[in-house]
VOGU-3710 file (C-alpha; in Angstrom, 3 decimals, decimal comma):
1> xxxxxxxxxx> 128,316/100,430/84,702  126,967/100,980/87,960  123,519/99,013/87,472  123,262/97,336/90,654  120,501/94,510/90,134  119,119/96,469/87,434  119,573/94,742/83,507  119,136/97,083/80,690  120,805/97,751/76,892  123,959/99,526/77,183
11> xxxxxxxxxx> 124,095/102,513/74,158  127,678/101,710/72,303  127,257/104,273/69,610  124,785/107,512/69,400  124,959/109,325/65,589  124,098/112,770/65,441  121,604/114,544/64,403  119,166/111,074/64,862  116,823/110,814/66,877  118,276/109,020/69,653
21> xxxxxxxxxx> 120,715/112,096/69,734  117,566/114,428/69,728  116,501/112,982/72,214  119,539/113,395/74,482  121,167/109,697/74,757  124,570/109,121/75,326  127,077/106,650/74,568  127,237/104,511/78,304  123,653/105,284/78,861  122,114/101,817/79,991
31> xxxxxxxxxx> 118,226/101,854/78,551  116,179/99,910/81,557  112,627/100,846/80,841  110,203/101,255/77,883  107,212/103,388/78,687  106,976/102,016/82,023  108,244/98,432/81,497  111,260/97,113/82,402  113,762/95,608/79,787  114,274/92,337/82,123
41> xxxxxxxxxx> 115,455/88,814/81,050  117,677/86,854/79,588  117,443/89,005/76,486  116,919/92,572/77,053  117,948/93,729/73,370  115,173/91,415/72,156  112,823/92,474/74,286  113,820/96,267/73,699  113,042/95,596/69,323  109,876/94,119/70,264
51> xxxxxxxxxx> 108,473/96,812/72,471  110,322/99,260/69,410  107,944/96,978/66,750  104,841/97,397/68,710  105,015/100,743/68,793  102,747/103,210/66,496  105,461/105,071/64,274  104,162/108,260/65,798  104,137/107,895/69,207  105,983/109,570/71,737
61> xxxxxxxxxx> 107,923/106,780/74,095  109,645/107,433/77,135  112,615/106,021/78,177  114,380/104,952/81,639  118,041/105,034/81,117  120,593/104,630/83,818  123,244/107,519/83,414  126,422/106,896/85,298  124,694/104,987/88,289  121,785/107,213/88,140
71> xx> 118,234/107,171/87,122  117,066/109,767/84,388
//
């Protein structure tokens, strides 16, 4: 995957016409930030839903994904 010391979640499946799709992901696309925090750990899935929870339902996140060894 190309991550280097970097930990992330790897995307296994995008559907269409969602919003991860909107948005542009990819299936391969490693997720290694959420707004500016890095998914780190033991147990970066679990730390990825909690950030998702916290969230207002309307916000606008940005995330750091790691396409094919690089940053986007």
């Amino acid at each position: 995957l190309k991550l280097g010391e970097a930990g992330g979640v790897l995307i296994t499946q995008v559907m269409p016409d969602l919003p991860g799709d909107k948005a542009g992901l990819r299936t391969g696309d490693v997720i290694t930030g959420f707004n500016g925090e890095p998914l780190l750990g033991s147990q970066p899935v679990r730390h990825l839903r909690q950030l998702i929870v916290d969230s207002h339902p309307d916000s606008v996140i940005q995330l750091e994904i790691l396409r094919d060894g690089e940053k986007k």
